[in-house]
N, C-alpha and C positions, 0 to 999 in steps of 0.2 A: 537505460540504466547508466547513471553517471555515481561513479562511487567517489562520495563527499567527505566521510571521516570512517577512521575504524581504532580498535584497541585491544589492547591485551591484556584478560582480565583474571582472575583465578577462578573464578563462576562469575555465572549469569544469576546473579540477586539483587536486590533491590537497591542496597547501597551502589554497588560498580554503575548500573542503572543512572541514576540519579547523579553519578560522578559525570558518567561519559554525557547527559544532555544537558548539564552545567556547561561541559567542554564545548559541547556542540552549538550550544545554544550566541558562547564568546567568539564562537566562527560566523554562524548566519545572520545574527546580529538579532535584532527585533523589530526591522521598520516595516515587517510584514507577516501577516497572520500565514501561519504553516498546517499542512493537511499531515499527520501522519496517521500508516496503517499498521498495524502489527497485529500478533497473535495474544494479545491479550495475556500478554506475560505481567505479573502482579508489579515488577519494578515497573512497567510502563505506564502499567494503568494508575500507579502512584507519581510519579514522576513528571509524566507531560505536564497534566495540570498543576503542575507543582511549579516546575522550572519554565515551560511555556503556558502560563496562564491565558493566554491568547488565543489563542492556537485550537488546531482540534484534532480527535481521535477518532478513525475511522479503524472498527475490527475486522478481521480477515474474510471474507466470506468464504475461503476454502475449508480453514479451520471452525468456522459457525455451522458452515452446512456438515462435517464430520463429527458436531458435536448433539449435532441434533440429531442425525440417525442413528449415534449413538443412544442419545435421552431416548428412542423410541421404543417403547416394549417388543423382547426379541421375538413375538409371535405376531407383531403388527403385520400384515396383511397387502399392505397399501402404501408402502416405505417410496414405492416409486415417484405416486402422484404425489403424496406428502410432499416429496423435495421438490420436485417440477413449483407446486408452489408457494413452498416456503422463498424457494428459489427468486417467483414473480413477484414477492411480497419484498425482495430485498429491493429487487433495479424498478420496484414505483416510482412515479415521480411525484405522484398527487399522493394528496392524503387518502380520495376518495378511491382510488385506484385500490391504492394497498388496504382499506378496509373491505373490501371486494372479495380480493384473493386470504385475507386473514380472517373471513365469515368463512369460508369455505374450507381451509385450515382447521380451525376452530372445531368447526364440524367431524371433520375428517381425526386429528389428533388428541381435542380436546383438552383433557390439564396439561400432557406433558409442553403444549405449547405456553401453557402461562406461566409455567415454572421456568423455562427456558425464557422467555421475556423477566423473569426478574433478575438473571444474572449476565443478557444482554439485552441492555433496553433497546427502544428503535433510533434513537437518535443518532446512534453508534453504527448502526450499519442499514438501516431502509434508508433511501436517497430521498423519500418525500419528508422525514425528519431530520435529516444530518444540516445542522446549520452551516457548513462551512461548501467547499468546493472540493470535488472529488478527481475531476478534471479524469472520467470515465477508466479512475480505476477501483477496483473493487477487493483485488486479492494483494498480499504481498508475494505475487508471485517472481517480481522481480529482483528481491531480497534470496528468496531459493535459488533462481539462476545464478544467483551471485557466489551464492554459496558450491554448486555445481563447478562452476567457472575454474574457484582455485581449489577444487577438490585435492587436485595430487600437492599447490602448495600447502595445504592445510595439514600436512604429515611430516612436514621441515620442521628442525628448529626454531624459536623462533626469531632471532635475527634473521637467521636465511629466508625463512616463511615472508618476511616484513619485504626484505630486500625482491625476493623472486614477484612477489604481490605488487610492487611499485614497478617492476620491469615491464608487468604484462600490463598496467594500466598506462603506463607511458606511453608502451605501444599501442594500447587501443584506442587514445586520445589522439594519437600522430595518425592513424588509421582513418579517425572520424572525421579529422580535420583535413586532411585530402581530401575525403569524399565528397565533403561537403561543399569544398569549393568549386562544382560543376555543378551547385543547385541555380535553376534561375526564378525558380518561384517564391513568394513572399512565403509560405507554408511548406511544410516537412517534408518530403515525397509522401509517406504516408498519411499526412493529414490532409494535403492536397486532393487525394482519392476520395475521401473522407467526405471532402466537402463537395467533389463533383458528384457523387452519390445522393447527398442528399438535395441538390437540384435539381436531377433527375427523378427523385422521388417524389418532391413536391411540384414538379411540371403539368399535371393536372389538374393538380388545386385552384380556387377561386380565390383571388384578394380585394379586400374592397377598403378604402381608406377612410378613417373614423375621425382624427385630428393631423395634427402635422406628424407626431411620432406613433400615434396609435392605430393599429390594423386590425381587418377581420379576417382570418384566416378559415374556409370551409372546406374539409374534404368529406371525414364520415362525422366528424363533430368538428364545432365551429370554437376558436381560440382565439383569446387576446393577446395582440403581440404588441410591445411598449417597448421601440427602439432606444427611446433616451434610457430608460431604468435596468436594458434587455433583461426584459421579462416575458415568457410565453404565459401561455395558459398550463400549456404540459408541464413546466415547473423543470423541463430539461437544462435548459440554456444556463441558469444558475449555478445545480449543481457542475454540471460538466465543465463549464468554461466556457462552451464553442456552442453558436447559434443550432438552435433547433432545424428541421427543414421549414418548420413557420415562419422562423425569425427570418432566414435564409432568402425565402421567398418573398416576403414583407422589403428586404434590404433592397432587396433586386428590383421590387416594384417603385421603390422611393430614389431608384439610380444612385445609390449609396455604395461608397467603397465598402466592401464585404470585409477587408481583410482587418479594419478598424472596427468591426464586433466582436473579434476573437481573442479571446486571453491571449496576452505576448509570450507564453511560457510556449503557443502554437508554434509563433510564429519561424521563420525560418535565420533570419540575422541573430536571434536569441541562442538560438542551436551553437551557429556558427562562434556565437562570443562565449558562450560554455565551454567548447574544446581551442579557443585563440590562445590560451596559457599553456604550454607545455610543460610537462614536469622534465626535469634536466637531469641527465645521467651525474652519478654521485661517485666520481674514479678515485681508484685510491692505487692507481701507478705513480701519482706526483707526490705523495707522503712518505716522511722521513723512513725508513726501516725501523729505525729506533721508537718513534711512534706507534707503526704498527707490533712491534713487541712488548709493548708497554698497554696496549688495550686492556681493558678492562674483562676478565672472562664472565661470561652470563651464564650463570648454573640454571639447569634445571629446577621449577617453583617447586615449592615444600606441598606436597599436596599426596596425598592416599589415590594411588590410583588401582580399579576395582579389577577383577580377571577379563576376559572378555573383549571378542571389538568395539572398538567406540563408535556408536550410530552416527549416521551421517544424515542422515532423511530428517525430515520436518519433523519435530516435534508436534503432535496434540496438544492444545490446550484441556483444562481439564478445569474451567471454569463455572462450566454448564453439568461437570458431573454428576450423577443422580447416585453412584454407588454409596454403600456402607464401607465407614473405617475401620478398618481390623488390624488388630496388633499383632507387628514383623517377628516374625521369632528370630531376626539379625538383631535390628537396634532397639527393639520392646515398647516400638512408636506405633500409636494406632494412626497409622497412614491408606493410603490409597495400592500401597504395592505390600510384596511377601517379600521374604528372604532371597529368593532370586532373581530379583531384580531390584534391590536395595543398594542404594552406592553410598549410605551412611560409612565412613570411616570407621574402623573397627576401635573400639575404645580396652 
C-alpha cells in the first residue's frame, strides 16, 4: 500500500469524482497505461474512461461476489457452490476455462446470472477478458486497509485529520525505507517466495524447445510458452505481470536471467526508489507569532448532518441490485431505502 493522493470532499459524487482524477491524472502523468479497481462507484465508472481514456477498470471481486449472493433468490439452496464458482469463473485465465465453470453456473443459477452480466460485464472483472494487467490483484482490499489505518484520524478536524495523516505516512515511508535497505535480492522478500514456489512446482515438468524463443511445456496439458512476447498458453503471465511456472521453467531451460521476465513494478530497486523521497516535517516553531495569529480559521462545511453513527465499513455497491424502488416517506423519492435510513437533507 503506498498512498499517492487524497482529498477533502463534501460527498462522494460524481463531479468531486471527476475533479479529484483530473488532479490525479496532473500528478501520474500519462506515459503509461494505469490498472484501476474500485467498487463500482457511478463517479468512477464515469470518470476513468473519461479522464484516463487509456487506462483500465478492474471491479472489486469482494463487492461483485456480495452482490451476487445478494441477486440470488433468498430460497436458493445452493448459494455455496454458486460462489465457489462464480468465484473460479472470475481468477480464469483462458476463455475456455471460464466457459467451463459459467456452463455449470449457468446451470446452477440460471437468469439471475445473465442479469448480473449485464450490469457487470466480464471484461471488468474475469482475468481471461480484462484487457489490461492486474498484476494478481483482484479486490480493493488495500483501499479498506487504508481506510482501517487512519480510522481513529478520520474523527479530527480536518486540518488536524490532514496533518496527523501526513505524520503517520511520513513515518511509514521512513519505516519502509530502512527495511528495505537489508534487501539483497533483485525481487520483494515476498515475491522472491513467490517465484521460488513456482520452480518448485514446475520441477517436474517436461520442456522441449520449439524455436529460439518458443517452448513446449507438458505437465497434465501441454502450453505454449513465447519468451520474446511472454506469452503462456495459461493466458497467466499477461494478466499478472510475473512469469507463469511455464514461463518460469522455459526461462530456466534457455539459461536466461529470470529476473528480466518480470514486470519492474516486481522488482526490488523499484520498491526501494518508491520510498527514496521522504516527506519532510512541516514545523511551525520558526514562524512569526504574528503569523500564526493571523491564520486563517477553517469552519466547519455547510452540510446537513443526519442523527446517528457515521459507518465506517465498506460500503455495498448496489449496481447489480435486483430490488424494487419504493417511495421514502422522508424525501418522497422512489429510492432504494425508507425513511430510516434516508440522509436526504430535510427541506
Amino acid at each position: 500500500m503506498f498512498p499517492l493522493a487524497m482529498a477533502v470532499v463534501d460527498s462522494e459524487n460524481v463531479a468531486n469524482w471527476e475533479w479529484f482524477l483530473n488532479h490525479l491524472k496532473a500528478i501520474v502523468g500519462t506515459f503509461r497505461q494505469i490498472t484501476f479497481i474500485s467498487d463500482r462507484h457511478v463517479g468512477l465508472k464515469n470518470g476513468i474512461p473519461k479522464v484516463f481514456n487509456d487506462s483500465f477498470h478492474a471491479y472489486c471481486l469482494f463487492h461483485l461476489k456480495k452482490n451476487f449472493i445478494s441477486a440470488l433468490p433468498k430460497n436458493f439452496r445452493k448459494k455455496t457452490l454458486a460462489l465457489q464458482l462464480f468465484m473460479s469463473c472470475a481468477s480464469a485465465h483462458t476463455v475456455d476455462e471460464y466457459m467451463e465453470h459459467y456452463r455449470d453456473l449457468g446451470i446452477l443459477a440460471g437468469e439471475t446470472m445473465n442479469k448480473f452480466l449485464e450490469s457487470a460485464p466480464v471484461e471488468h472483472w474475469v482475468n481471461a477478458f480484462f484487457p489490461g494487467r492486474r498484476y494478481g490483484v483482484m479486490t480493493s482490499n488495500m483501499a479498506e486497509s487504508y481506510n482501517s489505518w487512519i480510522i481513529n484520524e478520520r474523527n479530527l478536524p480536518i486540518t488536524t485529520m490532514l496533518d496527523q495523516i501526513r505524520v503517520k505516512v511520513m513515518k511509514q515511508m521512513s519505516d519502509r525505507r530502512e527495511a528495505s535497505r537489508s534487501w539483497k535480492n533483485e525481487l520483494c522478500p515476498s515475491i522472491e517466495i513467490k517465484l521460488k514456489d513456482k520452480v518448485t512446482e514446475s520441477s517436474s515438468w517436461t520442456v522441449t524447445k520449439s524455436a529460439d524463443t518458443v517452448y513446449e511445456v507438458r505437465e497434465q496439458k501441454t502450453y505454449r510458452v513465447d519468451l520474446q512476447t511472454w506469452h503462456c498458453g495459461c493466458s497467466s503471465w499477461f494478466v499478472d505481470g510475473f512469469p507463469c511456472s511455464h514461463a518460469v521453467l522455459s526461462i530456466l531451460a534457455d539459461n536466461k536471467n529470470i529476473y528480466e521476465y518480470i514486470d519492474p513494478c516486481f522488482l526490488a530497486v523499484n520498491y526501494k526508489s518508491s520510498y527514496s523521497h521522504p516527506i519532510y516535517p512541516v514545523p511551525t516553531s520558526g514562524l512569526d507569532a504574528n503569523v500564526l495569529a493571523n491564520v486563517t480559521e477553517i469552519l466547519a462545511p455547510d452540510c446537513n448532518t443526519q442523527p446517528g453513527r457515521p459507518k465506517k465499513n465498506r460500503f455495498d455497491t448496489n449496481s447489480s441490485c435486483t430490488r424494487k424502488k419504493r417511495k421514502c416517506g422522508r424525501c418522497k423519492k422512489y429510492v432504494y431505502h425508507n425513511k430510516k435510513s434516508c440522509t436526504d437533507p430535510i427541506t
